[in-house]
C-alpha positions in Angstrom: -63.5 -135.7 92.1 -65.1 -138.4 94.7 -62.6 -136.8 96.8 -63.0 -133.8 97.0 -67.1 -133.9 96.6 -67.1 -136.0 100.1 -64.5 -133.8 101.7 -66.4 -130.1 100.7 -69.5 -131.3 101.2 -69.8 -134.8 103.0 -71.4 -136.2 99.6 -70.2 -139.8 99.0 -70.3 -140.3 95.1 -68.8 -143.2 93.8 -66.1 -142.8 91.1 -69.0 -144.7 88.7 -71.6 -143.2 89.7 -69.8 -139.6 88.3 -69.1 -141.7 84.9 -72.0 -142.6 84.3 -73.3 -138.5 85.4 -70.2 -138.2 82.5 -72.2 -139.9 79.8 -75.7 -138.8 81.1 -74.8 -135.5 80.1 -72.8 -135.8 77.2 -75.5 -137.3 75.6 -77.7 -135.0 77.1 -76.1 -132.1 75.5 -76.1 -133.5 71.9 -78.2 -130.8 70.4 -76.1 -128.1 72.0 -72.9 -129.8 70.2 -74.8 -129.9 67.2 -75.5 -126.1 67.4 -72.2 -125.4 68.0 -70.4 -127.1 64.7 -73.2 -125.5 62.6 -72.2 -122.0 63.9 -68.7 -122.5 64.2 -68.6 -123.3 60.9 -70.6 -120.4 59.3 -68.8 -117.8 61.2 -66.9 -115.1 59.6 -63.8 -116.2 61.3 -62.6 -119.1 62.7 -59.6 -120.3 64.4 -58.1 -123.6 63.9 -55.2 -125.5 66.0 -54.4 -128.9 67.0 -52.3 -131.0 70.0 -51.4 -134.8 70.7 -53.1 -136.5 73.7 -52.5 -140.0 74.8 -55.8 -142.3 74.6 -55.2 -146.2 76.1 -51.5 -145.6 75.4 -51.6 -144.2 72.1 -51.2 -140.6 70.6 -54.3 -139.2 69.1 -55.3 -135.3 68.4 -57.4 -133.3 69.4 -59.1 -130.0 67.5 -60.4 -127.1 67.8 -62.3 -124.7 65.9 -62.9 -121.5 67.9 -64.7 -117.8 68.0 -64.7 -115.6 70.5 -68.0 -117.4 71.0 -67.8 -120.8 70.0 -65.3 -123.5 71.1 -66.0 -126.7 69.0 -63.1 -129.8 70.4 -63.1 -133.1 68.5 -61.4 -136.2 68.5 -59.2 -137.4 65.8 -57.2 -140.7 65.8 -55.1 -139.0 62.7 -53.5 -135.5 62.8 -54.6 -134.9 59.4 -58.0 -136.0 59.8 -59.7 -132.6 58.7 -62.9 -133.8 56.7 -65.2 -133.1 58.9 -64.4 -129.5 57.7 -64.9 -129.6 54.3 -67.8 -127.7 54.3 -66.7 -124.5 56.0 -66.8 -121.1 55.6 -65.1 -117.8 55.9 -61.4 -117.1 56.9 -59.6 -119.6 58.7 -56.1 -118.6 60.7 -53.9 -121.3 61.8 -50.5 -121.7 62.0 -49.7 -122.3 58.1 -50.0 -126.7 58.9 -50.1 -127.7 55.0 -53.4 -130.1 55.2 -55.6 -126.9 55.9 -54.6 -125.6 52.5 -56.9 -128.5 51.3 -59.7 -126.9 52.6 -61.7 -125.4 49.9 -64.1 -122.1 50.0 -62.4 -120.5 52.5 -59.5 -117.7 53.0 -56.8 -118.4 54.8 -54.8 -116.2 57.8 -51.4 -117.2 59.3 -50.3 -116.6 62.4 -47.9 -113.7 62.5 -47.1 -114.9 66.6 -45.2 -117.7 64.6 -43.4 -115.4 62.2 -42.2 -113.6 65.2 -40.4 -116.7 67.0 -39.0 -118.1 63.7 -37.6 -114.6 62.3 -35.9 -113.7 66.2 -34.3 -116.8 65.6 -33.4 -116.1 62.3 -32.0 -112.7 63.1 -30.3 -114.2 66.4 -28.8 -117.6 65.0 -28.1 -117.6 61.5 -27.9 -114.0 61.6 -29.9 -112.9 58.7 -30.3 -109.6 58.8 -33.5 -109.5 56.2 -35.7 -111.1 59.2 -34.9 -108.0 61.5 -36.4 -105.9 59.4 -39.3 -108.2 58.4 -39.6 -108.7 62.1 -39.9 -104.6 62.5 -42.7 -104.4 59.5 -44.4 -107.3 61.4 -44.3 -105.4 64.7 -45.4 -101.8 63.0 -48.5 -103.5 61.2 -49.5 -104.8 64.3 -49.4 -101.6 66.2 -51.6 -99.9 63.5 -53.8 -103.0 63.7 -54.7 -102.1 66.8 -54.2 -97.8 66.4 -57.2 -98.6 63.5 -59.7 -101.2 65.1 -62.3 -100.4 62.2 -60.0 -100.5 59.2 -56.4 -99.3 58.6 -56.4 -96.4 56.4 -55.6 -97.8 53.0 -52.2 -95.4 52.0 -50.4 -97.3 55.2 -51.6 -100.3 53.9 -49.6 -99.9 50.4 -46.5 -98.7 52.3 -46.3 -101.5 54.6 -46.7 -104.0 51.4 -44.2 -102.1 49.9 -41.7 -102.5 52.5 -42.7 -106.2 52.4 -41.7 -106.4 49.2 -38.7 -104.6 49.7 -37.9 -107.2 52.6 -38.1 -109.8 50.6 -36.1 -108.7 47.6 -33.6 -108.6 50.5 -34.1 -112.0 51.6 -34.2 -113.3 48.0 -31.0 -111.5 47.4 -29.1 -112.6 50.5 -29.8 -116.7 49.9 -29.0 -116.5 45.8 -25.6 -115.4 46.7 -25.4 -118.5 49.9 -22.9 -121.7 48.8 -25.6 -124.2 48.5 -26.4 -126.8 50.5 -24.8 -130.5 50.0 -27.1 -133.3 48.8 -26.7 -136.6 50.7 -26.7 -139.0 48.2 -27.7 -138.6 44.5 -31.3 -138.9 44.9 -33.6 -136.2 46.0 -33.6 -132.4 45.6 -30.8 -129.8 47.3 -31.9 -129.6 50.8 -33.0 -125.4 51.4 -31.7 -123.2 54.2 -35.1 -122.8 57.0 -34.2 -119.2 56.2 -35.0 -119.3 52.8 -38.0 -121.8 53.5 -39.3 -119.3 55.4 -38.8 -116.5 52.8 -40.7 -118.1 50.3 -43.4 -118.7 52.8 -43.2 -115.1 53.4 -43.4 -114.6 48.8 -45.9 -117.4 48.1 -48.3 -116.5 50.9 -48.4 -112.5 51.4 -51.8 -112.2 50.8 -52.4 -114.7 53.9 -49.1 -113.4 55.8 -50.7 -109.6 55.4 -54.3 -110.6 55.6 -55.0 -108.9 59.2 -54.0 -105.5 57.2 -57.3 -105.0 55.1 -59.7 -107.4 56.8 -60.6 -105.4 60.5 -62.3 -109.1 62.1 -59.1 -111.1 61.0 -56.6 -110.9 63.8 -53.2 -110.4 63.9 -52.5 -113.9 65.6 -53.8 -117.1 65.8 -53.6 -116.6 70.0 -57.7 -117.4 70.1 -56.9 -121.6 69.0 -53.8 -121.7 71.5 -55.8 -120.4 74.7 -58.6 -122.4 74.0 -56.4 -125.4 74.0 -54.5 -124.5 76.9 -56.9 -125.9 79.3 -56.2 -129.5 77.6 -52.1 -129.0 77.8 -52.7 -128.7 81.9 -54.7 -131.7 81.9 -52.1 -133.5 80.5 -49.8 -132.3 82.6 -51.4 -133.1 85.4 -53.8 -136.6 85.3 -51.9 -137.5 81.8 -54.5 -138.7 79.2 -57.6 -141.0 78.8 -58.2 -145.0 79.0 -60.6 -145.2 76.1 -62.0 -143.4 73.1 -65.6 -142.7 74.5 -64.4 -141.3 77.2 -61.9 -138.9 75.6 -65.3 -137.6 72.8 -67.1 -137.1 75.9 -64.7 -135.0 77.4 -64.5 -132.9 74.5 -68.3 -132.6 73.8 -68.6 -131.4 77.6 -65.6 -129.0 77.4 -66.9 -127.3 73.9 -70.4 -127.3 76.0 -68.3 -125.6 79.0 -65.7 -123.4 77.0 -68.8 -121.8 74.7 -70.8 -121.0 78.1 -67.9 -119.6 79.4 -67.8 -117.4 76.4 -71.6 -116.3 76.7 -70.6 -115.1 80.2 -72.9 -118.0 81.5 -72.6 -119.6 85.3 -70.7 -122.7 84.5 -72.5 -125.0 87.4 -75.9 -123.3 86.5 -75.5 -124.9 82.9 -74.6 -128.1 84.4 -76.8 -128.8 86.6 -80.2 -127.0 84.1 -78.4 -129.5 81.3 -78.4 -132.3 83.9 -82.2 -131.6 84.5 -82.9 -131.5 80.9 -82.9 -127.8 80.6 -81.2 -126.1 77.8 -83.1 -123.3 77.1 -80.5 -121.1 78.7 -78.0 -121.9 77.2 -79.8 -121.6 73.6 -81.2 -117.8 74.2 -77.4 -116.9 75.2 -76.5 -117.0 72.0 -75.4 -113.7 70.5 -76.5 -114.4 66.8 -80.3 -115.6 67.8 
């Protein structure tokens, strides 16, 4: 960035000098930060995802919790390091990662982008043909989700759930008449087909699988979390990770500051440089729920 700032515009900045500019306005958006959690966390829906970064040579994870609004980043040392969201609201969608079933008061969505991948491979690999036709109920709820934007008329509701069903019977079916698996060893229980695991994801979790059916905010995918952590997969691609902790909070403090302007249709340098001067009364009347 000392680069580029001396070869645009003939400024000499030293490489500390925009460090310490990185802390002076990390801590100078504090309160902003603050707003954002508080809202995040009430909103009706929420997305939720998570990806490794490197930090002094070590993996450590960063979250998200995102609206179209709101971006909140954190830094975690441990993946699984989700108390910080113990007291939030609404419906969640992720990706069905176990430890977010711990969360309590709140419903949960799954992504049905992920469904997609694992029953194509399904269909194309271990040829199951019970995942084609999951795949094509999948596909036809998702064109009525967006056919009904304000609430899918509740008879094509009842016969997509009843061609789940039917699905799954199927499914169920098909893998009770598979040779089981061998156990290596004689500890331990009979190792399951991914097929089937999927299957009974697919049985034990329909109400979250189907949820985007009869709730009109909750989406069909969990897409929202995975863009709004894009940005952080290209910057490890292309300067790697961080040298210290600090520096790696800061960065997402300023990028949840950034991303949630961004959202509010805000001029991104405008923030900076009214945040810089103390100004964040901008940024505060932007928001869409005030």
């Amino acid at each position: 960035m000392s680069e580029v700032l001396l070869d645009l515009f003939g400024c000499r900045i030293t490489p500390g000098t925009i460090a310490n500019i990185t802390k002076a306005l990390t801590k100078i958006i504090e309160p902003v930060i603050t707003e954002i959690v508080t809202e995040v966390k009430a909103s009706p829906v929420k997305h939720l995802d998570e990806t490794g970064f490197r930090i002094g040579g070590q993996t450590s994870w960063l979250h998200v919790v995102s609206s179209e609004t709101l971006s909140w980043y954190r830094v975690a040392s441990r993946r699984k390091d989700i108390e910080v969201l113990a007291d939030i609201k609404g419906v969640v969608v992720h990706d069905h990662w176990n430890p977010y079933y711990q969360l309590l008061d709140v419903n949960h969505a799954l992504c049905n982008a992920h469904h997609l991948r694992e029953l194509k491979a399904l269909e194309e690999i271990e040829q199951e043909s019970w995942a084609k036709s999951m795949k094509k109920v999948l596909l036809l709820a998702c064109n009525y989700k967006h056919r009904y934007p304000k609430g899918i008329p509740q008879n094509i509701v009842a016969r997509l759930s009843q061609l789940y069903e039917q699905i799954l019977k199927r499914g169920q079916d098909y893998h009770e008449f598979q040779i089981p698996l061998t156990r290596k060893g004689n500890r331990g229980r009979v190792k399951r087909r991914v097929g089937h695991n999927l299957l009974l994801r697919f049985q034990n979790y329909k109400r979250d699988v189907l949820r985007f059916l009869t709730e009109p905010d909750v989406p069909f995918t969990n897409n929202q979390a995975e863009r709004d952590l894009r940005m952080m997969k290209c910057k490890q691609k292309i300067s790697g990770g961080f040298r210290s902790f600090d520096f790696a909070v800061s960065f997402a403090n300023i990028r949840s500051f950034l991303s949630t302007a961004s959202k509010r249709g805000l001029n991104l340098l405008e923030v900076i440089a009214d945040a810089l001067q103390g100004n964040l009364s901008v940024f505060f009347s932007s928001n869409p729920t005030s």
